[in-house]
N, C-alpha and C positions, 0 to 999 in steps of 0.2 A: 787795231782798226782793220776796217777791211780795204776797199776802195774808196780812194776822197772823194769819188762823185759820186759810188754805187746809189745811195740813195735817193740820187735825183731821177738816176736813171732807172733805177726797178722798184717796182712798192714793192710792197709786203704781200705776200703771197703764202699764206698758212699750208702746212702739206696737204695731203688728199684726204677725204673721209669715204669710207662705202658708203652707200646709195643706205638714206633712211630706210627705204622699204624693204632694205636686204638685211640690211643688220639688226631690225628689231628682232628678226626669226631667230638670231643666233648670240652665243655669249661673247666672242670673239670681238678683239679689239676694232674700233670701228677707224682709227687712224691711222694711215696706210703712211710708208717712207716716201722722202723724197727725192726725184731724180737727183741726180747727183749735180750736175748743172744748177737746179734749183736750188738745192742748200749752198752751194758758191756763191749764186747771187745773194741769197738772202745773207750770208756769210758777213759778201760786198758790200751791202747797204750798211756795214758800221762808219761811222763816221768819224774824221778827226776831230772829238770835241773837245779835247783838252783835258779835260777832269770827267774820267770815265762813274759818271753817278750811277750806271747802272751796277756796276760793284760794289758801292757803298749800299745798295740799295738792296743786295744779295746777304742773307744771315752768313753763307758760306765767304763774301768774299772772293766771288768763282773770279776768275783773271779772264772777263768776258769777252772785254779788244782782242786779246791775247787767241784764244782760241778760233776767232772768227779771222782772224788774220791768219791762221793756218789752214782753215778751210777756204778761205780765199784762193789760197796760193795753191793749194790737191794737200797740202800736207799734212794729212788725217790723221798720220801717227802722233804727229809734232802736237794737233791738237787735243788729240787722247789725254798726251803726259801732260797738258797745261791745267784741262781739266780735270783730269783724280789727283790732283797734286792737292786740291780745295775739298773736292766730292766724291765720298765715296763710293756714291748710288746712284749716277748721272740717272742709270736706266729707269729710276726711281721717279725721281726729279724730274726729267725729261718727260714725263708721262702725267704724274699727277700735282706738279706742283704751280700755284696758281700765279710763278711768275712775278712778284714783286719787282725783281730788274727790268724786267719790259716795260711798269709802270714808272719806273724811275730813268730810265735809256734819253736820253736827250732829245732824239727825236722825237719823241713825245709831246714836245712842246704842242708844236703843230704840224704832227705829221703819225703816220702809223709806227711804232716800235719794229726794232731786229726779232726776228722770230726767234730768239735767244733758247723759249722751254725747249722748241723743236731740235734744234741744233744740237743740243744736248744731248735727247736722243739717237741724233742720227751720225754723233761722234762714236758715244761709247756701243753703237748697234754695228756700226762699221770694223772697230774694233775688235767685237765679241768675233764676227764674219773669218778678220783676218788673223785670228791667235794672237791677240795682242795681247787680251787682257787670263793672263795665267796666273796660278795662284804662287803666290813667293812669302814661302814660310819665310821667318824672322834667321836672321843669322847666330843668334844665342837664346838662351832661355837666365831667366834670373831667377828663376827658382820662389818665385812672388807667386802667389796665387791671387784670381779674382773672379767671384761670383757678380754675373750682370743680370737682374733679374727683370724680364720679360724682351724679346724678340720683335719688338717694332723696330723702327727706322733712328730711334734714339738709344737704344741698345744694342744694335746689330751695329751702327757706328763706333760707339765704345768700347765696345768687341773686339771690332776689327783694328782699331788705333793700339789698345795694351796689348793684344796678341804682336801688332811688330814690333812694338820695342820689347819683345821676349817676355811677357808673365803670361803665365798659364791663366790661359781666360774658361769660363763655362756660363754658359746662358741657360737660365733655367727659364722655363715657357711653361704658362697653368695651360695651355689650350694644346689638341692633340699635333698641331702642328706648327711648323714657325714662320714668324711674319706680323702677328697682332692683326693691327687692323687692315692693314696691307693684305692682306691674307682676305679676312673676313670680314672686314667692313668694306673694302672697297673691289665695288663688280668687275668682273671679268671683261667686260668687254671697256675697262678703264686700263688696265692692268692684268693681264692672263696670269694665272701665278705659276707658270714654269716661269715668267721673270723672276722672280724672288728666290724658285729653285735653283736657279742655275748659280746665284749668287751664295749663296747659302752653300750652296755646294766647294764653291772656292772658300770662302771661311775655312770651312771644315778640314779641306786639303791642307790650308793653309794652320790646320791647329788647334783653332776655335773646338771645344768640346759644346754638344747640344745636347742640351736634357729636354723632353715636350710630356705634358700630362703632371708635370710636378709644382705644385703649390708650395711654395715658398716657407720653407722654417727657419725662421728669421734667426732664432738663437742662434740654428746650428749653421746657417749661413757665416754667422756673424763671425761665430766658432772657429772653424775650417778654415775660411778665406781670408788673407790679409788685408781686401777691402769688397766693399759690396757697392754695387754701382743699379739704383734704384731705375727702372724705364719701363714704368710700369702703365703709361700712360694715365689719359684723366676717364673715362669710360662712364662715367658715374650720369647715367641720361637725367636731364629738366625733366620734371614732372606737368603734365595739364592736368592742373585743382581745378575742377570741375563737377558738377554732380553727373553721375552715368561713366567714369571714369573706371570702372570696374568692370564695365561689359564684356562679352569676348567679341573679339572681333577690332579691339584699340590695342595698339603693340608699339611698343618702343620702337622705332625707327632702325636701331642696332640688333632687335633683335630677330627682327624683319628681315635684315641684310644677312645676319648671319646665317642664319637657316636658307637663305637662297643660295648664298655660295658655297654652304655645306654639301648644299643637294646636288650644286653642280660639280663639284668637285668630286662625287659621289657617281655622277653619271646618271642622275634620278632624274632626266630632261627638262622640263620646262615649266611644266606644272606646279605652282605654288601659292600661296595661302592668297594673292591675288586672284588670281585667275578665275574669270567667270565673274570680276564681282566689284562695283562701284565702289571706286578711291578716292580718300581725299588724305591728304598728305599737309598736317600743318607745320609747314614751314618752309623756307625761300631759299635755304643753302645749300652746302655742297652736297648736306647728308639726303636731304632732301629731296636734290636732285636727281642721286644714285636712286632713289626710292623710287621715283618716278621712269627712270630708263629700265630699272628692273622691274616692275611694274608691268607695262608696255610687253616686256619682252616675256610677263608669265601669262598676257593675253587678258588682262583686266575689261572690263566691259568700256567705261570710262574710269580717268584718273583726273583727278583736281590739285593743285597744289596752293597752301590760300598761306600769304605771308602775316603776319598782325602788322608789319610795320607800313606806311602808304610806301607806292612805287616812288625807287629815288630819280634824279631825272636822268636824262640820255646824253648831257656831258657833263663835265666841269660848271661845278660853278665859281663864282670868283671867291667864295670862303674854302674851295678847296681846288689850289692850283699845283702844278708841279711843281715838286716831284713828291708829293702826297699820294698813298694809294687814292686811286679816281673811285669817290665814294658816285656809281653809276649804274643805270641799269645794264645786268647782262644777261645775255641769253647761254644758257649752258649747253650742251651736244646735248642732253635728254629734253630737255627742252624744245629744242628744235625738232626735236622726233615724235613730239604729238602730248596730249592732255589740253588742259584748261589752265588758268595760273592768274589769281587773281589776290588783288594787296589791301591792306586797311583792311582789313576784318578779325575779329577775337571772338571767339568759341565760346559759349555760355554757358552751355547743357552739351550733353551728351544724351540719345532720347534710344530708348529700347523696349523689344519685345522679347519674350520668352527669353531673356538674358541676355540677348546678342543684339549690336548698336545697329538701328535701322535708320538712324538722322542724329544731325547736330542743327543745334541751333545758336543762333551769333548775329552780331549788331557792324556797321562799319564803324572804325574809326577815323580821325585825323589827328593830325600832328599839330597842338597849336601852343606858341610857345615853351616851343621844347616837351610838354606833354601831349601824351596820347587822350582823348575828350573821345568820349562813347557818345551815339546816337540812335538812342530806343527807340526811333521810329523807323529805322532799316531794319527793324528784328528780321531774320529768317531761317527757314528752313532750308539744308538741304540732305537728299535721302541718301544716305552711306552703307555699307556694306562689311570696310575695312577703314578703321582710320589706323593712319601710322605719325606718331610724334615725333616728331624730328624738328626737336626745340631748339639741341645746342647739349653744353656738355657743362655739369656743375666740378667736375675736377676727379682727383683718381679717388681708387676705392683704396683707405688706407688701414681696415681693420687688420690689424696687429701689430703697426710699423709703431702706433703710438705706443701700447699696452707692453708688447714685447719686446723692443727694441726700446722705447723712448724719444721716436721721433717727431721733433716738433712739426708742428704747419703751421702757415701762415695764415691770414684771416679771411684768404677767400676759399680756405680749404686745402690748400696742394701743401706739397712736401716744401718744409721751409728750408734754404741754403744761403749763404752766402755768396763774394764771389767768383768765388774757385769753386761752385757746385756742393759744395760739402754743409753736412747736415750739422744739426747738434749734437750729433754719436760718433768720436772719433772712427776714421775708417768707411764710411757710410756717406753714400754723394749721391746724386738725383740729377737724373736729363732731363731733359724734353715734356710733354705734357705733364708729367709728374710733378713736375715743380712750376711748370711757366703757366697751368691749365690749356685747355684744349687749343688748339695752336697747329699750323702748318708744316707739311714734313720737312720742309728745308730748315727751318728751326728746330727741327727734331736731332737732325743730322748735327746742324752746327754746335747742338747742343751735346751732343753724344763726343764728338771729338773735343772741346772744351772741357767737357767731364772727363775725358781721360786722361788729356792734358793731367790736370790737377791730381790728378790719381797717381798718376806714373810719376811726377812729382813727391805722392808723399809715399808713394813705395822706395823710391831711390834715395830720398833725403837732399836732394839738388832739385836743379834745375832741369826741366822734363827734356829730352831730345825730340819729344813728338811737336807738329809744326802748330804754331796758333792760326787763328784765323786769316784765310788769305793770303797766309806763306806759301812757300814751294815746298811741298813735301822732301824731306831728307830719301825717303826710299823710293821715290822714284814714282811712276805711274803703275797701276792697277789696273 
């Protein structure tokens, strides 16, 4: 906890953002640190409430009293080791994760949450400042090998977990560089990606071998390594079945994203497949959202962003109370930074000239018991340029895991495990969207350490030394 009155005495107070009009010009992160006094208070506003839900609320289990009661007191080291004892990516987490503990925080009830995502950030950024977090190879090797294949946020945890209890780890990545979607689904001015270098980099000191550009030979994976640890994510984008759906000019939502942070990362500035040219953007989420801030920022004439489901309301209602995620309207940072954004509507047509989509057409809906009811008499037009899909994610791409490996999946698609992670191929285990479907990085994480767990178990034939969820880690902070 922090202070037993902190809450009465300070709200909540989110860190700073640059000026909308400054940061659409640029790809840079738009959220600035906080004074240091300020993350104290906000530290202070934990409350003594007895049974900390915002932990149960947390996939990691983070020990969240625990660290806010160090930053309470100046003691930023002491919070560092509270938090990598749980996470191994605060700078991850701290930045793009949407937070579930804060919906769960007691104060919640009737009151604004601990800035809990922010905190996070501004532990392990403190950190990084003061040399805290160094890399500390493992003190033995066991002579185990383990191929982890793909370099998101559920892989690069599983990684980092068997490389310290000493087995030789290697991450193989099909993409020229590492990170997954971290990388290239999510924009720069969310996440800059020298964050994921700098950490990457500690792996690496720390052991970790990185393969990038190499596609996965499952046999000879299988072959080689004494276990294969699947984080291949779910990627596989929703389709709009539509007539006109073949036009150019309509782009996967991922596919959209990647080619902008390719170019940026390239240094090829600003200019991209938006720019100059009326957007509409079907769908209401995170991905969406990204769509629409990068969008903006390659200078789009206009941008729309149109949900099918109607607007949810703007609190609680009494079928969904705490500590339930607040099924609520919200407004996202790209959001706030310009477009149009409108609900109840489903796309009918797709309408084109000379091959390239010049309009869609589409009806409102409503929600009425529990079904969505079309309404042909709002048919309309409106006149597009670029549509981008960003429906949601049908699960990973798993050509060859069945065929060559033999591994099963479960019935919505993803890699089927039990519950130590592990497949129906002995030796062969699955993290994070790959088995859960598309899903949130903190789950990504929890999931990557819990898969190693299991692993490092059935490489040793005991019981694993690595810590379970919401333990104290045995080696210390990171």
């Amino acid at each position: 906890m922090g202070k037993p009155t902190g809450f009465m005495e300070w709200e909540r107070a989110p860190a700073p953002k640059r000026e909308k009009q400054e940061r659409v010009h640029d790809s840079r992160e738009f959220v600035l640190p906080m004074a240091p006094e300020q993350a104290r208070h906000q530290a202070g506003r934990c409350m003594d409430c007895g049974v900390p839900v915002c932990q149960q609320g947390c996939p990691l289990g983070n020990p969240i009293p625990d660290f806010n009661e160090h930053v309470w007191k100046g003691r930023w080291r002491e919070a560092y080791l509270a938090l990598t004892s749980t996470n191994n990516f605060p700078e991850f987490t701290g930045r793009l994760c949407p937070a579930p503990c804060e919906a769960a925080c007691v104060l919640s009830v009737n009151q604004d949450p601990v800035t809990i995502e922010q905190l996070e950030k501004e532990i392990i950024e403190r950190a990084f400042q003061e040399g805290w977090v160094k890399a500390r190879p493992p003190l033995f090797r066991t002579q185990k090998t383990v191929a982890v294949v793909g370099s998101g946020p559920a892989g690069l945890a599983a990684a980092a977990q068997l490389n310290q209890a000493g087995h030789s780890v290697t991450v193989y990545e099909k993409d020229e560089q590492l990170g997954g979607l971290l990388r290239f689904g999510i924009p720069d001015f969310k996440m800059e990606k020298s964050v994921i270098d700098r950490r990457v980099t500690l792996l690496a000191a720390e052991g970790v071998t990185f393969k990038t550009g190499v596609t996965a030979p499952w046999k000879e994976l299988q072959a080689t390594h004494d276990a294969v640890v699947l984080g291949i994510g779910a990627r596989k984008a929703r389709e709009l079945d539509v007539p006109g759906r073949e036009l150019d000019g309509v782009m996967q939502a991922m596919d959209y994203l990647e080619a902008a942070n390719r170019r940026i990362a390239n240094g090829a500035g600003s200019e991209g497949a938006a720019t100059g040219k009326r957007v509409v953007i079907l769908g209401g989420g995170d991905t969406g959202s990204d769509c629409l801030g990068t969008a903006l920022r390659e200078g789009a004439t206009e941008v729309s962003q149109i949900e099918l489901m109607p607007a949810p309301p703007s609190a609680r209602t009494a079928s969904n109370p705490w500590p339930q995620w607040p099924l609520v309207l919200r407004t996202s940072s790209s959001q706030e930074e310009g477009g149009l954004r409108s609900f109840g509507f489903l796309t009918k047509r797709l309408i084109g000239e000379g091959g390239k989509v010049v309009a869609l057409e589409g009806v409102e809906v409503t929600l009425e018991h529990g079904a969505l009811v079309e309404h042909p008499e709002s048919l309309r037009r409106i006149d597009v340029e670029l549509v981008l899909l960003a429906l949601g994610f049908t699960g990973p791409d798993t050509a060859g895991l069945e065929t060559e490996l033999g591994v099963a999946l479960d019935a919505r698609g993803n890699v089927k495990v039990d519950r130590d992670f592990a497949t129906n191929v002995p030796g062969v285990y699955a993290a994070g969207d790959a088995m859960r479907g598309a899903s949130l990085i903190v789950w990504a994480i929890s999931d990557g350490r819990e898969a190693a767990r299991a692993v490092d178990a059935f490489l040793t034939g005991g019981p694993s030394s690595l810590p379970t969820r919401g333990r104290d880690s045995p080696f210390g902070g990171r």
